[in-house]
Residue, then its C-alpha position, 0 to 999 in steps of 0.5 A: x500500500x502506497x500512501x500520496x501527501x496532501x496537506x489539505x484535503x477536502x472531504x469530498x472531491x480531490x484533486x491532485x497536482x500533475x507530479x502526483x498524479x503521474x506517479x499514480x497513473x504511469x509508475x503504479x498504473x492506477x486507473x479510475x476506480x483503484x483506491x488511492x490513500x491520501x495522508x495530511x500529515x496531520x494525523x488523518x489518513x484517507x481512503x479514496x477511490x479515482x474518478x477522473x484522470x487527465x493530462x492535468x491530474x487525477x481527481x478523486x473521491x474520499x469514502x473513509x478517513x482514519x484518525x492516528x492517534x499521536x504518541x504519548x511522547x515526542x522526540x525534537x532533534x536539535x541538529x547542526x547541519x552537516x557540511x554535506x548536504x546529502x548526509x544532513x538529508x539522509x539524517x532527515x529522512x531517516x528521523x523521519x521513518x523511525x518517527x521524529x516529531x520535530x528538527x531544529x537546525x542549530x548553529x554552534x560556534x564549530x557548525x561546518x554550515x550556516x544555511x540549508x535548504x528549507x524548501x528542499x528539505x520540507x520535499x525529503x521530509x514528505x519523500x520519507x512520510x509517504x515511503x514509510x506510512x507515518x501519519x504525521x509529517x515532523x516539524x521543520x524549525x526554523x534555524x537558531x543559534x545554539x544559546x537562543x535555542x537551549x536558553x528559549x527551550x529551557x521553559x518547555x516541559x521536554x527532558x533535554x539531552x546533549x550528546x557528547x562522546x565522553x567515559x564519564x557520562x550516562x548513556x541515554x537509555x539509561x537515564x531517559x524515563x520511558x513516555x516522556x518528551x525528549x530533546x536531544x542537542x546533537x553538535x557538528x563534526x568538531x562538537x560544541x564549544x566549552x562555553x556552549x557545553x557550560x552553558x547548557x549544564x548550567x541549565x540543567x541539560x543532562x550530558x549523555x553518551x550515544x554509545x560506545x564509539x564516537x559518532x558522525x554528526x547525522x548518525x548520532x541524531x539516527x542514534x538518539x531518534x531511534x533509542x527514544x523510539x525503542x525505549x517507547x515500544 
């Protein structure tokens, strides 16, 4: 079962754009009368059946919709994005598949990049929805600097995490509490900075190890995605 992404649907009839209605009619070889499903990436996932197809799209008709309920907890990655874009991208869709709720892209003092794609990477969320039938599309934040972040993310009721390879700190899994919301600070290839790792000790972010081994950027934000993940099953 294929699932298409349409933020907005009608509740009656549908239309779909041309790429989408493309892939339904020459890749999967859909014809009037197959059932389509539609999810919002709200929660909402809808059956539909084809009754039109032209040069300009396909129109269909909704007949059930399934309501998801959202997890009981939330995972939010605060990332640096990596100097390669394709890495940063591949972290996105894969945080995607394991069930990410949100990402904020974070800017440190050794970040390897300053700018990203928002629009473009919006598309590989949506790719990664529709491939692995989540219900609900993850948050893409707006960038921020890492003292605006962990200083404005200090009143939320999320447990927060920084991950930073060291003997001495507890592992993840061993102190994160099982339903609980969780943010977790991944730094770039050179990690944070002394002042950025002070700073967030000193309001109460709990430094963590993803492992045993020292991990790449976008590995480490699939590590601490998917331990949360398991913990919750």
């Amino acid at each position: 079962m294929y699932w298409f992404y349409l933020a907005d649907i009608p509740k009656k009839k549908i239309f779909l754009n041309q790429e989408e209605s493309r892939h339904i009619t020459k890749v999967l070889r859909y014809g009037i009368g197959d059932t389509v499903y539609l999810n919002d990436g709200k929660g909402s996932v809808y059956q539909c059946i084809i009754k039109f197809i032209d040069k300009k799209g396909c129109e269909l008709e909704s007949i059930a919709v399934k309501h998801h309920p959202q997890k009981e907890y939330r995972i939010h990655i605060a990332i640096a994005p990596t100097k390669n874009n394709s890495r940063f991208e591949w972290f996105l869709e894969k945080a995607t598949e394991i069930g990410i709720d949100q990402i904020t892209p974070i800017y440190s003092k050794h970040s390897e990049r300053r700018k990203i794609q928002s629009a473009r990477l919006n598309k590989v969320l949506i790719g990664a929805l529709k491939q692995s039938c989540q219900a609900y599309l993850p948050k893409l934040n707006e960038p921020m600097c890492f003292n605006d972040f962990i200083v404005n993310s200090g009143t939320n009721d999320s447990d927060m995490f920084i991950a930073a390879f060291h003997e001495e700190n507890q592992e993840l899994s061993s102190i994160y509490q099982r339903g609980e919301d969780a943010t977790i600070l991944i730094g770039p290839e050179g990690d944070f900075d002394k002042t950025e790792m002070d700073l967030a000790l000193s309001l109460g972010v709990a430094r963590v190890n993803l492992g045993k081994s020292r991990l790449r950027t976008e590995t480490a934000g699939i590590v601490a995605c998917h331990t949360i993940s398991l913990i919750n099953q």
